[in-house]
C-alpha positions in Angstrom: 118.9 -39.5 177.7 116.5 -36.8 178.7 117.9 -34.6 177.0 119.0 -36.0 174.0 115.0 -36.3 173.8 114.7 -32.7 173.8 113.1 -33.1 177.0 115.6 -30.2 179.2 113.5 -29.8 182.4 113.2 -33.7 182.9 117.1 -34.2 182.2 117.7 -31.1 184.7 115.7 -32.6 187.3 117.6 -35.8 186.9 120.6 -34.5 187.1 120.4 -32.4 189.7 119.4 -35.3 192.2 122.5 -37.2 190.6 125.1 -34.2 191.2 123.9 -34.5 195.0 125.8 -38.2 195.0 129.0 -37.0 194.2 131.7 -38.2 193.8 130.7 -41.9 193.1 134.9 -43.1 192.9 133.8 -43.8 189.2 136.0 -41.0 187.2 134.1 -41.4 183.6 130.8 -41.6 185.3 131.7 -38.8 187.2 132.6 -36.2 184.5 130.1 -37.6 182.0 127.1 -36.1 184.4 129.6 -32.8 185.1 129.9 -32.2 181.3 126.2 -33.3 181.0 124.7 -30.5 183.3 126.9 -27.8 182.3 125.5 -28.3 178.8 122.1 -28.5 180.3 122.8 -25.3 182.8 124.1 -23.5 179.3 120.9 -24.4 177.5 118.5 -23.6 180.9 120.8 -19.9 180.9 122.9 -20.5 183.7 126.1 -19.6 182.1 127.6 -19.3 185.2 126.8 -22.8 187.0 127.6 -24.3 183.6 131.3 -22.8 184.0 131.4 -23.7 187.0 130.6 -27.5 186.3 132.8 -27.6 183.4 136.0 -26.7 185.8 134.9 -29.0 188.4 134.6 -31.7 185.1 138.4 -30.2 183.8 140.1 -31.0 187.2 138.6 -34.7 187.6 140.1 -35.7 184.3 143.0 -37.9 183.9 142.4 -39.3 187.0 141.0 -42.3 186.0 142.1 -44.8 182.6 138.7 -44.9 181.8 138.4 -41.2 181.7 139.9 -41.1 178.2 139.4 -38.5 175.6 135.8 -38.3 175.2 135.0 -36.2 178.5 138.2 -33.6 177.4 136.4 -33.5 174.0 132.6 -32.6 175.8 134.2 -29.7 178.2 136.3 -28.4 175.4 132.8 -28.6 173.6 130.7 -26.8 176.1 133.2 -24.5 176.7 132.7 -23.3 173.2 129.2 -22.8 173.3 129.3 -21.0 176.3 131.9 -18.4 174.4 129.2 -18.5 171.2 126.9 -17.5 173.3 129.0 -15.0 174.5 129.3 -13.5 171.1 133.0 -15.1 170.4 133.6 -16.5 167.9 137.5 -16.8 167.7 137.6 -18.4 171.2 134.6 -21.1 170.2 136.5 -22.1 167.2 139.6 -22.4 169.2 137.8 -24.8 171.5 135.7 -27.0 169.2 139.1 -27.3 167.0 140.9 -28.8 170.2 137.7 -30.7 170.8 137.9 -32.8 167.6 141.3 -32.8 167.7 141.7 -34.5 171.1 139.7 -37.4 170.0 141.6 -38.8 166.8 144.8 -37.3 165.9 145.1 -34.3 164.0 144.9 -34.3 160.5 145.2 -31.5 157.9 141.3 -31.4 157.4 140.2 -32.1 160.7 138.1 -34.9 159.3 137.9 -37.6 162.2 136.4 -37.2 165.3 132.2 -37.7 166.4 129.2 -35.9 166.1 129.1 -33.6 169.1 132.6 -31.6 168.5 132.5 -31.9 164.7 128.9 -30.4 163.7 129.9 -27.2 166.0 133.4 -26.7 164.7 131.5 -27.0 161.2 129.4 -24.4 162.2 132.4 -21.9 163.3 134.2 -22.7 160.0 130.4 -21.6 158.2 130.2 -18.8 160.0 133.7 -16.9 158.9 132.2 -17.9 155.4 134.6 -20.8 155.0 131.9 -22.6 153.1 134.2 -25.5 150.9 135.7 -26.2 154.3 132.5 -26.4 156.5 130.9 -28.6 153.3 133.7 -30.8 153.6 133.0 -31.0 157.3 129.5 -31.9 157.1 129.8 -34.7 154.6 131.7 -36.3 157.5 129.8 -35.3 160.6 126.5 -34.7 159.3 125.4 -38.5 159.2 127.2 -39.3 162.5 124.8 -36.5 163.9 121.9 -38.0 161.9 122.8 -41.3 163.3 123.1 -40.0 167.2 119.9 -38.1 167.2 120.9 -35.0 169.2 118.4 -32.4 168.3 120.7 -29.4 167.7 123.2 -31.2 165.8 120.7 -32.6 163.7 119.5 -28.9 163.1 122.2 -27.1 162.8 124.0 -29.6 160.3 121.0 -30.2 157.8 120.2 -26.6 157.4 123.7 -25.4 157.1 123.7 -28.0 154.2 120.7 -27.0 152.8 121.9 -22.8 152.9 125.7 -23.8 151.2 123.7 -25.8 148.8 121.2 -23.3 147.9 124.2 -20.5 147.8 126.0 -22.5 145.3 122.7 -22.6 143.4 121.5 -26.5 144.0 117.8 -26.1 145.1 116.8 -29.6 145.2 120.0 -30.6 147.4 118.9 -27.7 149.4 114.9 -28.8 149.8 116.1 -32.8 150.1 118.5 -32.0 153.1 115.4 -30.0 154.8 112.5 -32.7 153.8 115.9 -35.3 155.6 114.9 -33.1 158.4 111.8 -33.1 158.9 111.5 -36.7 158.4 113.8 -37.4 161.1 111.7 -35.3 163.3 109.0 -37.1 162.4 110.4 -40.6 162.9 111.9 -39.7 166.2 109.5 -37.9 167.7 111.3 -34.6 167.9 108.6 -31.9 167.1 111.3 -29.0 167.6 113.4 -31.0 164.3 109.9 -30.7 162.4 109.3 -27.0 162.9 112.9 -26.2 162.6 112.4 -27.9 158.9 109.9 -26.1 158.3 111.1 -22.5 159.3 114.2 -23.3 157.1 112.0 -24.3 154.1 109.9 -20.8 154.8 113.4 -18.5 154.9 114.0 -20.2 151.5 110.9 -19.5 150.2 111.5 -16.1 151.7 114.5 -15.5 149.5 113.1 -17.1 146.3 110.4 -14.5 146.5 107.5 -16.8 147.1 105.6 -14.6 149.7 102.3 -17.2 150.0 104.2 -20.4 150.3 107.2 -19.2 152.9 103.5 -17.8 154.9 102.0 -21.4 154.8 105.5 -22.9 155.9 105.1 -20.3 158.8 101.7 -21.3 159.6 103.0 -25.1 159.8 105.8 -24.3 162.1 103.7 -22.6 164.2 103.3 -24.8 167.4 103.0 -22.1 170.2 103.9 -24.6 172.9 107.3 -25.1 171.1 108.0 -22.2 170.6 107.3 -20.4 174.2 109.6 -23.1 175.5 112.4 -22.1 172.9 111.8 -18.5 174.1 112.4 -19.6 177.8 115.7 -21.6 177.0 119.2 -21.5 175.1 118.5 -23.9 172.6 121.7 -24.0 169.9 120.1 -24.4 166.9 117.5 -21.4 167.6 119.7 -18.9 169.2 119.1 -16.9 165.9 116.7 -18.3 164.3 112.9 -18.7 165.8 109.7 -18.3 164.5 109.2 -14.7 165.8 111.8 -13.4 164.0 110.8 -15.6 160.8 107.6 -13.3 161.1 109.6 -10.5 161.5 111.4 -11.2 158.0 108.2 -12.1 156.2 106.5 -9.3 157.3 109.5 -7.1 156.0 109.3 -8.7 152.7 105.5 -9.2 151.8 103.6 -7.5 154.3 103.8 -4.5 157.0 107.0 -3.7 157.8 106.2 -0.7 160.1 104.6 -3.2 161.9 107.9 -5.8 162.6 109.7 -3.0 163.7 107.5 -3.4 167.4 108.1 -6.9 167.2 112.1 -6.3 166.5 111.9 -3.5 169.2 
């Protein structure tokens, strides 16, 4: 819960005390706080505790009914986004594939599943510039992931949306699914889904050649608590893009771009 608020530190703290009461005899319990921390490790930078929590969560399951497929499908998950972060990109696919797969059969579009495996497989199929494919992704994980509320997914699916829409040339589906995300920030209390709206709306401003109003989108994002904590952690949806590098871009574009090169540097 913690951490679905966006609130890491807490949901480390918490769970840190709870691995110390290991193992409880409850096997779904058990790997849902394994697969839990090793996506909290991967986020505070620990790759290597977080791989080392996703084996320990590989060899419990199966060995209880209640296990089921969900836990397979959150290892196979963080297992992904620990190679992403690793730069590959063929070996996260493979795993997010196998982690939608393994909780509905497998169809020929890989349409059924949940939130958490589908929105990152989406994102691997965007990414090798499979974009009819990734679009037909989203319109079926996108609202699960609105509906769950985890901060990444919720990120990483509307501005996805928003950047296929506003390459095929539809600007207002592009701003709607960005003002969707802001508003969700908003109505959830998720200050990191705001600013992440807003830095989206700015690098579309950015690219439409409206210097003045991707600055004031900037300025709005700007919430130097947020973004010292984002520098600090692994967050998904800002592993490439943050407001420091936004500056960068403006600055390259409409102001001094001798002087983003120290900031790049």
């Amino acid at each position: 819960l913690w951490a679905m608020q966006d609130r890491y530190d807490e949901a480390y703290e918490a769970g840190r005390a709870s691995l110390g009461r290991l193992p409880t005899g409850l096997a779904f319990a058990d790997g849902a706080l394994l697969n839990a921390m090793a996506n909290i490790l991967s986020v505070m930078g620990d790759r290597q505790a977080s791989q080392r929590l996703l084996d320990a969560a590989r060899s419990r399951q199966g060995q209880g009914k209640a296990d089921g497929t969900f836990n397979r499908m959150y290892t196979e998950s963080c297992e992904g986004m620990l190679a992403l972060q690793a730069g590959r990109l063929r070996q996260a696919t493979a795993r997010f594939r196998i982690a939608v797969d393994s909780t509905h059969a497998v169809t020929y579009h890989h349409s059924h599943g949940n939130a958490w495996a589908g929105v990152l497989y989406a994102g691997v199929v965007y990414e090798t510039n499979q974009l009819l494919q990734a679009e037909h992704l989203l319109n079926v994980y996108l609202p699960l992931a609105r509906d769950v509320g985890l901060p990444d997914h919720m990120i990483l699916s509307h501005v996805m949306r928003s950047r296929i829409a506003f390459h095929h040339g539809d600007i207002d589906a592009a701003l709607l699914a960005l003002t969707e995300l802001e508003y969700l920030g908003h109505a959830r209390q998720l200050p990191r889904v705001v600013a992440a709206g807003r830095l989206e709306r700015a690098h579309m401003l950015l690219l439409q050649g409206n210097g003045p109003a991707a600055r004031d989108e900037l300025q709005r994002a700007d919430d130097p608590a947020l973004w010292e904590r984002e520098r600090r952690l692994r967050l998904p949806a800002h592993d490439l893009d943050y407001l420091a590098l936004a500056k960068a871009r403006w600055e390259i574009a409409f102001g001094d771009a001798r002087a983003a090169l120290t900031v790049l540097d």
